[in-house]
mmCIF file of the C-alpha atoms, coordinates in Angstrom:
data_MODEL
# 
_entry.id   MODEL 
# 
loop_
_atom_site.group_PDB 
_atom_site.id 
_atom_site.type_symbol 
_atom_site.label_atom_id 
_atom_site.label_alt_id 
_atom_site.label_comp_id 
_atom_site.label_asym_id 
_atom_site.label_entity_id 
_atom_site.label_seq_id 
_atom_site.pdbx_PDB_ins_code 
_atom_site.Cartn_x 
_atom_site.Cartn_y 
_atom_site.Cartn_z 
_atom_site.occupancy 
_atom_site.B_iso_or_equiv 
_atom_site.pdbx_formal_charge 
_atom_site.auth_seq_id 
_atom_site.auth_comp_id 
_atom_site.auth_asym_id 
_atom_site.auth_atom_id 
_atom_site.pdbx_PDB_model_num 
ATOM 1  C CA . UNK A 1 1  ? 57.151 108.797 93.186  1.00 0.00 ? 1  UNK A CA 1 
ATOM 2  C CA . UNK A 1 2  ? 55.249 108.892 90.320  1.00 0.00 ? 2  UNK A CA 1 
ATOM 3  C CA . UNK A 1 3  ? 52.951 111.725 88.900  1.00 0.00 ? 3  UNK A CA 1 
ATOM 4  C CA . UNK A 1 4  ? 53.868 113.445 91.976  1.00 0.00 ? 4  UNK A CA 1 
ATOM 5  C CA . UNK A 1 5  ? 52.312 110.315 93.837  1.00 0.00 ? 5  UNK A CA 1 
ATOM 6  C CA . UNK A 1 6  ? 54.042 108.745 96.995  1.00 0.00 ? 6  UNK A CA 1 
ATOM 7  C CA . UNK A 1 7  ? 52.841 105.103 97.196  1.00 0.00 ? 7  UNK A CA 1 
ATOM 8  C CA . UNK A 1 8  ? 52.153 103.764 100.917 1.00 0.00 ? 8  UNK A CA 1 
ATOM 9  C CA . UNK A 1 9  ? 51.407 100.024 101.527 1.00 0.00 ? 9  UNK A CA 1 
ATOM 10 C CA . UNK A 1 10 ? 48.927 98.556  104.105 1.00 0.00 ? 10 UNK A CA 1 
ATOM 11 C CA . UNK A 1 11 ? 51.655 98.497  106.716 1.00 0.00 ? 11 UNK A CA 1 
ATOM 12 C CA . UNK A 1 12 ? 52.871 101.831 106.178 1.00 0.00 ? 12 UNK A CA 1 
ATOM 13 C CA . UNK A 1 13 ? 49.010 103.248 106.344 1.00 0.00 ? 13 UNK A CA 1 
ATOM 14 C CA . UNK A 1 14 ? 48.393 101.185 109.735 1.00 0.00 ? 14 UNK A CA 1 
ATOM 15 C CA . UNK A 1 15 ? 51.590 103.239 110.969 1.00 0.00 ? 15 UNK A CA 1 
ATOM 16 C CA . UNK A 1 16 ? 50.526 106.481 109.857 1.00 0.00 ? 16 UNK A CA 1 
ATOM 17 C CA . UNK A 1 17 ? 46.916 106.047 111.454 1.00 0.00 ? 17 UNK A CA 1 
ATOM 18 C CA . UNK A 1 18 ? 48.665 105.321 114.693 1.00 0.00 ? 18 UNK A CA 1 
ATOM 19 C CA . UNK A 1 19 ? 50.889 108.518 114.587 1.00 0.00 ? 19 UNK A CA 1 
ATOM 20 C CA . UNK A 1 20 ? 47.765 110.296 113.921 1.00 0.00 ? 20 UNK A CA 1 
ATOM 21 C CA . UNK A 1 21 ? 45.586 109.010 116.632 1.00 0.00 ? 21 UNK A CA 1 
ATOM 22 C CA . UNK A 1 22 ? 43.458 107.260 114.555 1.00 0.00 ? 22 UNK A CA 1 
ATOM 23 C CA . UNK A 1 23 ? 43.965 103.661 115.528 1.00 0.00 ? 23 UNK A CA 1 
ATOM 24 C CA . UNK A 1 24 ? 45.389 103.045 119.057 1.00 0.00 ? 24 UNK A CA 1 
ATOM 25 C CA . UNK A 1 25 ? 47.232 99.799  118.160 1.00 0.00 ? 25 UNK A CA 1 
ATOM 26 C CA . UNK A 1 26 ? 48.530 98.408  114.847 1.00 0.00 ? 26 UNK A CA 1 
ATOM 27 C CA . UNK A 1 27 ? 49.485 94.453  116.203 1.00 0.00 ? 27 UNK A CA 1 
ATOM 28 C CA . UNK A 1 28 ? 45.640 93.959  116.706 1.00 0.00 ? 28 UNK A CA 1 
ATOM 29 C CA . UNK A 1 29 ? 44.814 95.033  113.067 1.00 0.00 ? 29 UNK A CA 1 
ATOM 30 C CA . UNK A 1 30 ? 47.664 93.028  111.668 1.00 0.00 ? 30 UNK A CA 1 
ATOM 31 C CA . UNK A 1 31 ? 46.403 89.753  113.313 1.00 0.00 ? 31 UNK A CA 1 
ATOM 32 C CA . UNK A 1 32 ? 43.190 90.429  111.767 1.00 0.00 ? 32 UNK A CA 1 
ATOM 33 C CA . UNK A 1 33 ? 44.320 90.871  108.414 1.00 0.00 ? 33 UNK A CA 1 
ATOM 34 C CA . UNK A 1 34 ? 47.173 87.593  109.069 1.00 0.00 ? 34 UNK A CA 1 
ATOM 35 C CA . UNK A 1 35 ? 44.181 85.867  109.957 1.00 0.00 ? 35 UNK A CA 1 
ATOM 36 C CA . UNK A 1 36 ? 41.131 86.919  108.375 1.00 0.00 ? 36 UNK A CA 1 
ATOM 37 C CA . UNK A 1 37 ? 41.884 88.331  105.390 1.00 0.00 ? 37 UNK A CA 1 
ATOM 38 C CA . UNK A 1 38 ? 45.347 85.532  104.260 1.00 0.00 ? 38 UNK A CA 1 
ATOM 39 C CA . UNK A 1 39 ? 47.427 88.690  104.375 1.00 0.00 ? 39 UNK A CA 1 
ATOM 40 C CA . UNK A 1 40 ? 51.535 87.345  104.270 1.00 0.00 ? 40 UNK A CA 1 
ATOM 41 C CA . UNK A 1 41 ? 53.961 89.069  106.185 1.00 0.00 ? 41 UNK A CA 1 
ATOM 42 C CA . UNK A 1 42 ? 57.628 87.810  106.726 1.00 0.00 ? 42 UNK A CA 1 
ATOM 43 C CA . UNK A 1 43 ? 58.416 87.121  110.597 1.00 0.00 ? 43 UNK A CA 1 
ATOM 44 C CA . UNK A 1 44 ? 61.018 89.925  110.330 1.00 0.00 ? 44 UNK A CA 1 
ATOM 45 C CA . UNK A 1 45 ? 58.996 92.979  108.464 1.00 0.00 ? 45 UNK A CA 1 
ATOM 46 C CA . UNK A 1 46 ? 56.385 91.517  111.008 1.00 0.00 ? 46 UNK A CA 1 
ATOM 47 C CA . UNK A 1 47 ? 58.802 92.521  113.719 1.00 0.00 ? 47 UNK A CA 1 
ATOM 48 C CA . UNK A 1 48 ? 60.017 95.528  112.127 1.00 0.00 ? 48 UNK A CA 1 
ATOM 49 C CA . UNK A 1 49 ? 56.499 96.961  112.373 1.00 0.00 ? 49 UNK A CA 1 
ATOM 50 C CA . UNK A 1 50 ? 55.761 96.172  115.832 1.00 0.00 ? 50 UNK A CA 1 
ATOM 51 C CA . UNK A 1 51 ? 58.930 97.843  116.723 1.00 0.00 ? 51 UNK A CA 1 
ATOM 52 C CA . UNK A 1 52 ? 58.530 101.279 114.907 1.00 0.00 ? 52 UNK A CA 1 
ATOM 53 C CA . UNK A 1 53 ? 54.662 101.268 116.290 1.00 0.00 ? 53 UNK A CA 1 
ATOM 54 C CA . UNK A 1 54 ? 56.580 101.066 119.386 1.00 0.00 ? 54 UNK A CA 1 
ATOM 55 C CA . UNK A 1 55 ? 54.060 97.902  120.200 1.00 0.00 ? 55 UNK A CA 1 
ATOM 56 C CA . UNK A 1 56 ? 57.554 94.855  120.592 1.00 0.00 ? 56 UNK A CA 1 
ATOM 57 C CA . UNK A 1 57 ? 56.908 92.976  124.109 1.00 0.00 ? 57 UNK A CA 1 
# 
């Protein structure tokens, strides 16, 4: 924290919109950025995400 700023990256955004209500799903947005946008993710923070957006198969 910096200037009394919290920093938040993409990932942590996409979860925060979900808790909100303001995105249903976060895997969908995820692909598009993996896909569309050459966004890197590791397999395992990939994972992690899915799992606290409560969206793991």
């Amino acid at each position: 924290m910096r200037l009394g700023l919290s920093i938040t990256g993409v990932l942590g955004v996409l979860l925060i919109a979900k808790n909100r209500g303001l995105i249903a799903k976060v895997k969908p947005i995820m692909e598009s950025l993996i896909s569309q946008a050459n966004f890197r993710i590791s397999h395992q923070l990939y994972e992690e995400v899915l799992q606290t957006a409560n969206e793991l198969d």
